[in-house]
C-alpha positions in Angstrom: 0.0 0.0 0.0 2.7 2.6 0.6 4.7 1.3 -2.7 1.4 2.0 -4.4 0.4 5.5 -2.8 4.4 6.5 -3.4 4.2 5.5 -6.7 0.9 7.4 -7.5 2.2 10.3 -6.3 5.3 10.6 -8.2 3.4 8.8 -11.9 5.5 10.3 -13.9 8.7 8.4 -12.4 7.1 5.2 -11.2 7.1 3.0 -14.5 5.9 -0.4 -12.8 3.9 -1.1 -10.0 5.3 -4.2 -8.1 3.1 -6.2 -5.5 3.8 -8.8 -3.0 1.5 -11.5 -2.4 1.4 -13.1 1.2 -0.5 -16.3 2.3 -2.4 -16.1 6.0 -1.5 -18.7 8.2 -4.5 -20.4 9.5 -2.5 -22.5 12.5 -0.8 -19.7 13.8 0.0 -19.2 17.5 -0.1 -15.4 17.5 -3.2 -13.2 15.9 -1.6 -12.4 12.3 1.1 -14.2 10.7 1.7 -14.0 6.8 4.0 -15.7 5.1 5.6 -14.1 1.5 4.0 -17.1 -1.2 7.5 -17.0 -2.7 9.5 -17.1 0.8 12.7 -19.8 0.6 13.9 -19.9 4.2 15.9 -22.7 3.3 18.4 -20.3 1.8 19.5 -18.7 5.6 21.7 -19.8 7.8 22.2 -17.2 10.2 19.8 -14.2 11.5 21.0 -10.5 11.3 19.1 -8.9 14.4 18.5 -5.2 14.2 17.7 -3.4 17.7 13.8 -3.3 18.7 12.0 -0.7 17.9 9.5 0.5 20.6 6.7 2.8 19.7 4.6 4.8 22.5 2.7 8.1 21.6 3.8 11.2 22.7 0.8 11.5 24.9 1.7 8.2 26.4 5.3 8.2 26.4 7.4 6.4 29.2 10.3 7.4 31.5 13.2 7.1 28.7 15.1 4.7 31.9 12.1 2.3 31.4 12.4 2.4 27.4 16.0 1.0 28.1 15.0 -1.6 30.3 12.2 -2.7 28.5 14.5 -2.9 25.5 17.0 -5.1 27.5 14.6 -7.4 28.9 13.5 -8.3 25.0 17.3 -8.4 24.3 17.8 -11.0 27.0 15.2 -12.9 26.3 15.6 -13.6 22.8 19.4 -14.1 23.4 17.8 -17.1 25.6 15.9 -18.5 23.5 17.4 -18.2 19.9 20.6 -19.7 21.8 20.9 -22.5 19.0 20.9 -19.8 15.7 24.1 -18.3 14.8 22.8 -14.7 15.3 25.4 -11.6 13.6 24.9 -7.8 13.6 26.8 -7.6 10.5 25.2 -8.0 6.9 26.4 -10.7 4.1 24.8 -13.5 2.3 22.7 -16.1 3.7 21.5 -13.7 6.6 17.7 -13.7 7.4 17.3 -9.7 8.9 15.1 -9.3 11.9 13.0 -6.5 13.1 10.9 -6.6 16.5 9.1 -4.0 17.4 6.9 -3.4 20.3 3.6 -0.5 19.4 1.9 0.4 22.6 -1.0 2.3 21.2 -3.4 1.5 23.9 -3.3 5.6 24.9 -2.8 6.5 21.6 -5.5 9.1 19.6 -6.3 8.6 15.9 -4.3 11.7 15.4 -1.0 10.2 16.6 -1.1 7.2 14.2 0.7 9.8 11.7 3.7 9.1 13.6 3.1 5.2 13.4 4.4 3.4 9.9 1.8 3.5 7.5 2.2 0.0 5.9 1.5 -1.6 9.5 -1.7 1.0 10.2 -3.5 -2.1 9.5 -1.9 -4.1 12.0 -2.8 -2.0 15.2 -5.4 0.6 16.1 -5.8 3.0 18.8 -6.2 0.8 22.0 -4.1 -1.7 21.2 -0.8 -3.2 21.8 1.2 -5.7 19.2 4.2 -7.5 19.3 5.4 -7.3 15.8 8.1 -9.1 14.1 9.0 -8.7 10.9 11.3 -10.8 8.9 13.4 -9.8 5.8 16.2 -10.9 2.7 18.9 -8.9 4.3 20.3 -8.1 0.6 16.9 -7.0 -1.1 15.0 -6.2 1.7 11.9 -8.1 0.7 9.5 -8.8 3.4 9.6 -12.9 4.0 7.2 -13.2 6.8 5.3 -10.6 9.2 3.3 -11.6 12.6 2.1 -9.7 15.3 0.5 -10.6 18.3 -1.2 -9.2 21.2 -2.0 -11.9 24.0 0.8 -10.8 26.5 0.0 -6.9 27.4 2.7 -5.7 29.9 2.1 -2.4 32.0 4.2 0.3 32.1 4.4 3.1 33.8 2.2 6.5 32.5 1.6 10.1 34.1 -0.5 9.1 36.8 0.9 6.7 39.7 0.8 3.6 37.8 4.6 2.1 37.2 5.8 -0.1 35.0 4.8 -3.6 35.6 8.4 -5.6 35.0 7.1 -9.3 35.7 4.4 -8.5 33.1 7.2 -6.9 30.9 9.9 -10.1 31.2 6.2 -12.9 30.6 5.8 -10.7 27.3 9.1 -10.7 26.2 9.6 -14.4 27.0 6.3 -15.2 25.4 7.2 -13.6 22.3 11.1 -14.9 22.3 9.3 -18.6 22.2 6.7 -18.0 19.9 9.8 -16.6 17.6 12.1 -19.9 18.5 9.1 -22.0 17.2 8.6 -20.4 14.1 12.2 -20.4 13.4 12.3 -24.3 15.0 9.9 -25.2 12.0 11.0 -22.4 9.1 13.9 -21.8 9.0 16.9 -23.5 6.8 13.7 -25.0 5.1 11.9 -24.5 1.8 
């Protein structure tokens, strides 16, 4: 959707329109998962992790002390529990690319979704929060596989008195790190 809407607002330069077509998994474990109908995971061998993105709204933002720990608590627990996959920080060949973000929009107005990436408005609305990981070809980019999931919903702290829950933060994190492990456990290094 963004591809199209960039490339109808610049026609005169946009020569081809080019879509991806994903398939829905009907088993999934999480609320959305789409697979790319061309996706080869058989082709990876190792996982190039970028760091997690974490989206609040500025009218909901958190103490910038709890963004880092909630950042490091993800960190640890996927270093847990992807223990068995060569993981690398620096691009090449045969490197699967990894993006998790966390998009608390649970305080969030209609108006602040501007600041939200368009091509994953469809993905999360005002009120809610997703776990989203994304997977991609770390030389074209292409998106292989997207799931996002909203089961475990940590607290964290706001204006008022509430604080940031950090058992509810480390069950989300380690939810999410073995719903990932699974999906890799039965994807990847396979056609």
């Amino acid at each position: 959707a963004a591809l199209l809407a960039t490339c109808l607002s610049a026609l005169p330069a946009c020569t081809t329109i080019e879509t991806q077509s994903f398939r829905v998994s009907k088993n999934s474990t999480v609320d959305s998962a789409k697979i790319a109908t061309n996706a080869d995971f058989s082709q990876y061998d190792r996982l190039l992790i970028d760091d997690m993105g974490i989206f609040f709204p500025k009218s909901a933002a958190v103490p910038a002390g709890d963004l880092e720990r909630i950042r490091n608590i993800f960190r640890e627990a996927f270093t847990a529990e992807l223990s068995a996959y060569r993981i690398t920080r620096e691009p090449g060949p045969g490197m699967l690319q990894v993006q998790a973000s966390l998009v608390d929009l649970r305080r969030a107005t209609f108006g602040e979704l501007n600041d939200f990436r368009g091509d994953l408005g469809a993905l999360a609305a005002p009120g809610e929060l997703i776990f989203l990981m994304e997977m991609r070809d770390s030389g074209t980019g292409e998106v292989l596989a997207r799931a996002s999931d909203s089961a475990a919903t940590p607290q964290f702290a706001d204006d008022g008195d509430n604080a940031t829950n950090w058992s509810s933060v480390e069950t989300a994190a380690k939810r999410w790190a073995e719903l990932f492990r699974q999906f890799l456990d039965s994807n990847f290094g396979k056609k």
